[in-house]
C-alpha positions, -999 to 999 in steps of 0.1 A, spaced: 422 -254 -684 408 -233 -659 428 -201 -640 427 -196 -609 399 -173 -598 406 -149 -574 385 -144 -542 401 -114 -529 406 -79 -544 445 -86 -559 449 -118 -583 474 -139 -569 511 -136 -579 516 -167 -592 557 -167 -599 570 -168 -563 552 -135 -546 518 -138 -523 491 -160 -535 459 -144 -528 457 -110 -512 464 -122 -477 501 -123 -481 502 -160 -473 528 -172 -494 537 -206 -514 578 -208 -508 589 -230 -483 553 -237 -470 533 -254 -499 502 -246 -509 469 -263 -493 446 -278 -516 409 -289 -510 380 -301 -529 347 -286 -521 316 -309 -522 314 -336 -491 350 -326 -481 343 -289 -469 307 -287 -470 280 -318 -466 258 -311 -500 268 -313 -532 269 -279 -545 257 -280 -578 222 -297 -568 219 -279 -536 216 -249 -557 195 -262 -587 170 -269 -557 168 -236 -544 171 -218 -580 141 -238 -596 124 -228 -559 125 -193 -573 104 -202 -607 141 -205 -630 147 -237 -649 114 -248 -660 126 -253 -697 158 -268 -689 165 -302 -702 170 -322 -671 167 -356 -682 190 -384 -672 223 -381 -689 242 -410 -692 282 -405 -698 308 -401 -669 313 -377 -642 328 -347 -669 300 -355 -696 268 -353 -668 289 -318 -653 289 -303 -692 251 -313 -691 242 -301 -658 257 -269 -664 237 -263 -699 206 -259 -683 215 -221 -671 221 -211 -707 201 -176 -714 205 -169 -678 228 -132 -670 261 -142 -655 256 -117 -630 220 -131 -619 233 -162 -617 264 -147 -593 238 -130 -573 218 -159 -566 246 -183 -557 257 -155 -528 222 -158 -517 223 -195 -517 252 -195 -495 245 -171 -472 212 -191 -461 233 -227 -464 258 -215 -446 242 -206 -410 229 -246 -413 236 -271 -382 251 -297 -404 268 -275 -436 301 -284 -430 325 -316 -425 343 -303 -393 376 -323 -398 383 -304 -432 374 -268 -421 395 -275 -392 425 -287 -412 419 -253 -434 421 -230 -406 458 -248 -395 469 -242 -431 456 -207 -431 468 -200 -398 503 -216 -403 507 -192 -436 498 -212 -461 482 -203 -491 446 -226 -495 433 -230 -530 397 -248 -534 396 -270 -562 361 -283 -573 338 -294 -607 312 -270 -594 312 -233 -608 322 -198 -597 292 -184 -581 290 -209 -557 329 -223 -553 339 -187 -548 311 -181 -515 330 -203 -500 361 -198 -502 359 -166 -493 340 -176 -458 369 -200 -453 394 -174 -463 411 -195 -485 432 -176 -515 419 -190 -550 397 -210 -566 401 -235 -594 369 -242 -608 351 -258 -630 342 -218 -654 314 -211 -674 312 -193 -705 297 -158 -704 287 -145 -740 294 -111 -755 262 -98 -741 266 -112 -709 245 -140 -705 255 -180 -700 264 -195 -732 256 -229 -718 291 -244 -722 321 -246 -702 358 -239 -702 370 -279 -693 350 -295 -663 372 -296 -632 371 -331 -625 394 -360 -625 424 -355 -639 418 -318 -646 422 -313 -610 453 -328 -607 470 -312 -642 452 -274 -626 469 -282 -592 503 -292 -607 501 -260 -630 495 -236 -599 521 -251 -580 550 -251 -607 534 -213 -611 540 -201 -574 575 -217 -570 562 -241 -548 573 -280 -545 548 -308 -545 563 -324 -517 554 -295 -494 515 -289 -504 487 -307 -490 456 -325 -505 419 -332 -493 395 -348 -508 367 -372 -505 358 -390 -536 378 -413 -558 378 -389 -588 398 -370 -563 428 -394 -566 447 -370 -589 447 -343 -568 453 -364 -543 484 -380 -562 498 -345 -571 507 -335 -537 531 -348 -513 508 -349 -477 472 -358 -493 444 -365 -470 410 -388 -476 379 -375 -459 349 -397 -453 345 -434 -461 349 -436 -498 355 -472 -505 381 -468 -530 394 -438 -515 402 -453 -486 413 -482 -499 442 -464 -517 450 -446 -482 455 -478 -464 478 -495 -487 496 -456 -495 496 -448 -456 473 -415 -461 456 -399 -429 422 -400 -430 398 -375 -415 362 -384 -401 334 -367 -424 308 -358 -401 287 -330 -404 284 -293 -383 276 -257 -381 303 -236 -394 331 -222 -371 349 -196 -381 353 -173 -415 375 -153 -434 380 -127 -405 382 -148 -376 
């Protein structure tokens, strides 16, 4: 399974202490979880970026046929077309990415960024949970100021370059077992942290919390809400409002 990455300079304490280097901690508050893609911000990561890295001449070998399989067989496939490529490159580039997608009109669902500022601001630690990788999760998260990332990791080679493979794709139920893990880790209970998420591979996320949240119009997302009694929150789309030092 995936750790928790750390988007600040001190790895969060995960037995009780801080989570994240803000000081925001888990006891007695919960711990605010949120998937990335469509729930936080409009595109979907991973393609957002293979569009702007094939823009700069990459990728012209890479295998990107059709696969068919489900959601964590098509992620391991997606993410074996930047084998060769320097981790650090790749790192670069997803900064760069995000630092143009970022300043667009319509990058970000306004409902969720808003419920991540309340979190933030009331203390609580905000982890992003999401099946896209590192170098463009963590970007985020650190805009948003949230505390940690659980991702979906690649695997860097002795020599530094993408092996092709991944660690376990962070979808499904490997968000809910990583949420679970983190929250058991930081002395937190379930019934205090919060959930958001969008799609209906969401759901165990969603079901590993005690105040989850749907966002958007996913049928059978929404579905589940009306006969669980979740909130839902309007997807929408907007310019980014505030960052990690607002």
């Amino acid at each position: 399974m995936s750790a928790a990455v750390v988007v600040g300079p001190a790895r969060p304490a995960v037995s009780g202490g801080p989570l994240g280097p803000r000081g925001r901690t888990a006891s007695g508050r919960g711990i605010a979880f949120f998937d990335v893609d469509e729930t936080l911000i409009t595109a979907k990561s991973m393609f957002d970026f293979w569009a702007y890295w094939t823009s700069l001449g990459h990728g012209r070998d890479a295998d990107t046929r059709p696969v068919r399989g489900d959601r964590v067989v098509r992620n391991r496939a997606h993410f074996r077309r930047y084998a060769g490529v320097p981790a650090a490159e790749l790192e670069a580039a997803g900064r760069r990415w995000y630092a143009a997608y970022r300043d667009g009109p319509a990058a970000f669902v306004p409902s969720a960024v808003e419920a991540l500022r309340r979190h933030r601001d009331a203390g609580r630690p905000v982890v992003l949970v999401s099946g896209s990788m590192r170098a463009l999760t963590e970007p985020v998260a650190r805009d948003l100021g949230a505390d940690a990332v659980l991702c979906t990791e690649l695997r860097v080679g002795a020599d530094g370059l993408l092996t092709g493979e991944v660690e376990h794709p962070m979808i499904g139920g490997a968000k809910g077992a990583a949420a679970r893990e983190l929250i058991r880790g930081a002395g937190a209970a379930a019934a205090d942290c919060y959930g958001y998420g969008d799609h209906a591979s969401d759901l165990p996320l969603l079901r590993a919390v005690g105040h989850p949240a749907v966002v958007g119009g996913d049928p059978d997302l929404v579905d589940h809400a009306l006969r669980a009694g979740w909130p839902r929150l309007p997807a929408g789309s907007g310019p980014r409002h505030f960052g990690q030092g607002d």
